[in-house]
ZADO-1210 file (C-alpha; in nm, 4 decimals, padded with zeros to 6 digits):
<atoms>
<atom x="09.8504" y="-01.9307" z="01.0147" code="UNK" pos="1"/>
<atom x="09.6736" y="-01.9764" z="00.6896" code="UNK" pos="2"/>
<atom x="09.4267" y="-01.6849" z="00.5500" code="UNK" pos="3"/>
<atom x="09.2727" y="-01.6978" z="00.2574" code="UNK" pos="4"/>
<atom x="09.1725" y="-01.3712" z="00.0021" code="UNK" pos="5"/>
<atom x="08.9508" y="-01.4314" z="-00.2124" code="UNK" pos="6"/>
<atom x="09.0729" y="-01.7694" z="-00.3323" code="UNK" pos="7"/>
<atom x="09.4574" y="-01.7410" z="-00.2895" code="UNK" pos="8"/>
<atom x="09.6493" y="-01.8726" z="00.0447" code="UNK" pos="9"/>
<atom x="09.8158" y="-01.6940" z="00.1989" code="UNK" pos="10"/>
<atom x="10.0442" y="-01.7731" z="00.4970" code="UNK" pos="11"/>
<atom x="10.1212" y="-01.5280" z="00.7445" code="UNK" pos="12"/>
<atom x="10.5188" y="-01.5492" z="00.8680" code="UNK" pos="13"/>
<atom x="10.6173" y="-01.4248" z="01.2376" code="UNK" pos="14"/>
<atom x="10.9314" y="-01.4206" z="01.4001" code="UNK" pos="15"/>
<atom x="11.0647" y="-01.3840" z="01.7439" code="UNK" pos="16"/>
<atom x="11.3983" y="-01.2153" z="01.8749" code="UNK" pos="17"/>
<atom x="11.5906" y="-01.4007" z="02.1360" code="UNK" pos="18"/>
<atom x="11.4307" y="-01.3125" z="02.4068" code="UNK" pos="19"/>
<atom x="11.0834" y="-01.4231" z="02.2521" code="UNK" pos="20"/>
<atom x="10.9710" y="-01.0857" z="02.1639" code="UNK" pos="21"/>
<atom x="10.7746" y="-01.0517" z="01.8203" code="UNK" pos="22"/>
<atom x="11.0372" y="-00.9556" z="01.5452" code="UNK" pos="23"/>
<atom x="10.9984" y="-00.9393" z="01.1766" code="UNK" pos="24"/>
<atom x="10.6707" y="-01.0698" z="01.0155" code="UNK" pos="25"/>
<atom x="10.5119" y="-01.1124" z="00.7199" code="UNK" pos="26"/>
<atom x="10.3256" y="-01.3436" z="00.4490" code="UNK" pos="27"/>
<atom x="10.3901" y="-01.5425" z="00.1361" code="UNK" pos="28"/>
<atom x="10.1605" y="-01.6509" z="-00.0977" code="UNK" pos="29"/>
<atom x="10.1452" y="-01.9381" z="-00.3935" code="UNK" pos="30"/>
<atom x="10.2377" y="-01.7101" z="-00.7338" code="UNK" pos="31"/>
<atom x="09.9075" y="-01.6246" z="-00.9652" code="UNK" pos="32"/>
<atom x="10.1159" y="-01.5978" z="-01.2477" code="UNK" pos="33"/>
<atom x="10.4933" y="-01.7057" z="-01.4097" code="UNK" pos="34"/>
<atom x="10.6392" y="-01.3642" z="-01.4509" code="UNK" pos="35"/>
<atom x="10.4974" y="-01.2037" z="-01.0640" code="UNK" pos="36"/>
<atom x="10.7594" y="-01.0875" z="-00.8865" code="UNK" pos="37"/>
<atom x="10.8357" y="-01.0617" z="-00.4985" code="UNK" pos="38"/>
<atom x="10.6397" y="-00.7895" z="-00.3595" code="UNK" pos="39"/>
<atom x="10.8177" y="-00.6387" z="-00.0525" code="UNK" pos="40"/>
<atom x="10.5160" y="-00.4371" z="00.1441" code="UNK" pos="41"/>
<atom x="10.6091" y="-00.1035" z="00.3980" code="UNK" pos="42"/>
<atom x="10.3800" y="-00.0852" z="00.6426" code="UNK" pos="43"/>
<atom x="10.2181" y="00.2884" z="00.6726" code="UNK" pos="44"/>
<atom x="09.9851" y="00.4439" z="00.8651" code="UNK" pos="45"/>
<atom x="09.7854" y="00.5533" z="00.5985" code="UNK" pos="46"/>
<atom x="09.7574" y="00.4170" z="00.2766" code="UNK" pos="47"/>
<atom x="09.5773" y="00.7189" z="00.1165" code="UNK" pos="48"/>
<atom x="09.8482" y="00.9323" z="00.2379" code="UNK" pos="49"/>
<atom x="10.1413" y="00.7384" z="00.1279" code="UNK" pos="50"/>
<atom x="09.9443" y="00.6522" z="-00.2133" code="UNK" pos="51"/>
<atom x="09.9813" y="01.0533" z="-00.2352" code="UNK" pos="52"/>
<atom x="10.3264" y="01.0640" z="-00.1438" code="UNK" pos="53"/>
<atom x="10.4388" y="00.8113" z="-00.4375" code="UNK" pos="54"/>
<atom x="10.2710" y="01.0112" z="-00.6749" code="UNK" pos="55"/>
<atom x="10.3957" y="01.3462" z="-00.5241" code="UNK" pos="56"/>
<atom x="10.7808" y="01.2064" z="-00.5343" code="UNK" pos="57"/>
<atom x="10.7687" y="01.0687" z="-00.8893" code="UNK" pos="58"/>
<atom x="10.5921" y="00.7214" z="-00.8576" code="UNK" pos="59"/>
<atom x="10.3449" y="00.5126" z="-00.9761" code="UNK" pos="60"/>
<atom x="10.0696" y="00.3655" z="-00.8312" code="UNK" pos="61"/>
<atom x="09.9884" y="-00.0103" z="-01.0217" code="UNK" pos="62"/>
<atom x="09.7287" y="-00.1079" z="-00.8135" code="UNK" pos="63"/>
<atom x="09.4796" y="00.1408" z="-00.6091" code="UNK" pos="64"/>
<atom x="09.3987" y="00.1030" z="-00.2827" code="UNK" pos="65"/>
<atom x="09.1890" y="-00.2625" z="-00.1729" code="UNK" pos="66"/>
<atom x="09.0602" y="-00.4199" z="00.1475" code="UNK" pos="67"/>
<atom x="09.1974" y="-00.7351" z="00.2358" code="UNK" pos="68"/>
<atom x="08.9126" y="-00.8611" z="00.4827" code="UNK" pos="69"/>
<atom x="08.9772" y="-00.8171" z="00.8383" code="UNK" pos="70"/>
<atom x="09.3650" y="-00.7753" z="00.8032" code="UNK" pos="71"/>
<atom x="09.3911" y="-00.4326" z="00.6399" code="UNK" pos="72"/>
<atom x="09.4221" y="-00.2130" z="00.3373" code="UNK" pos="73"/>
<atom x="09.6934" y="-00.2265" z="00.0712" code="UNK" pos="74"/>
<atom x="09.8212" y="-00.0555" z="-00.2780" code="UNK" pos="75"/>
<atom x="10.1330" y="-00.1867" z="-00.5456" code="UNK" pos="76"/>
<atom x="10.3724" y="00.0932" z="-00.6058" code="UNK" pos="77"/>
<atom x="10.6664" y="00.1711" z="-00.8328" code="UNK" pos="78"/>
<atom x="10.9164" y="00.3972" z="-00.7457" code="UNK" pos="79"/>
<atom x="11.0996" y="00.6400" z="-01.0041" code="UNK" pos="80"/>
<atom x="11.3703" y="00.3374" z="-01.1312" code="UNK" pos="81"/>
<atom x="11.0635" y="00.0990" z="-01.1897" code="UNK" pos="82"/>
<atom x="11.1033" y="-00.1178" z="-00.8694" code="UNK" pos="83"/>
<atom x="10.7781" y="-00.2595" z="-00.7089" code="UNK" pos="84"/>
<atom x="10.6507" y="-00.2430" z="-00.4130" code="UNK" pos="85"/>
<atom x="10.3517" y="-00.2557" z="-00.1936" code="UNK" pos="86"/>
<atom x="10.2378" y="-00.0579" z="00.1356" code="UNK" pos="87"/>
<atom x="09.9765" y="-00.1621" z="00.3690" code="UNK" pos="88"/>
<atom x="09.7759" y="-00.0532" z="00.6468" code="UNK" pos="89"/>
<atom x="09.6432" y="-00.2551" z="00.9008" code="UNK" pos="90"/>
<atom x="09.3020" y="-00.2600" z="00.9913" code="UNK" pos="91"/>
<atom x="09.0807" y="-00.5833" z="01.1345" code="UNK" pos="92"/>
<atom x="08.7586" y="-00.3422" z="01.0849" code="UNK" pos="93"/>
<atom x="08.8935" y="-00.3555" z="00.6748" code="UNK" pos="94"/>
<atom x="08.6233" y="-00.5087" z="00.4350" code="UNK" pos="95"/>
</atoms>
């Protein structure tokens, strides 16, 4: 499935066990720069709250807290040795 944020496409990535239960998913999108990096996301229940606990354990947050339209919420962390990452709440009601 295709979705588009903003401008960007963005592919959405779902997998199935052997017995054709959902597995693993995720999403891959076209770079918007040379030097962007893979960007493995957690999902949370709470982005506020886990933006808080980064902070609280030594990280960084590089990018606050933003909707992504009808799919959810989602921040860009690093952790203490510099190492991105994202987490991300899901929410369809997210605008």
């Amino acid at each position: 499935m295709v979705w588009f944020v903003g401008n960007m496409e963005y592919w959405l990535i779902s997998t199935v066990d052997d017995k054709r239960n959902m597995a693993v998913g995720g999403g891959m999108g076209k770079r918007q720069s040379p030097q962007q990096q893979i960007t493995n996301f957690i999902d949370v229940k709470s982005v506020d709250e886990y933006s808080s606990k980064v902070e609280r354990l030594g990280g960084k947050i590089s990018s606050p807290k933003m909707a992504v339209p009808g799919m959810g919420y989602m921040a860009v962390c690093t952790d203490t040795e510099n190492n991105g990452f994202g987490i991300y709440e899901a929410d369809q009601n997210a605008k």
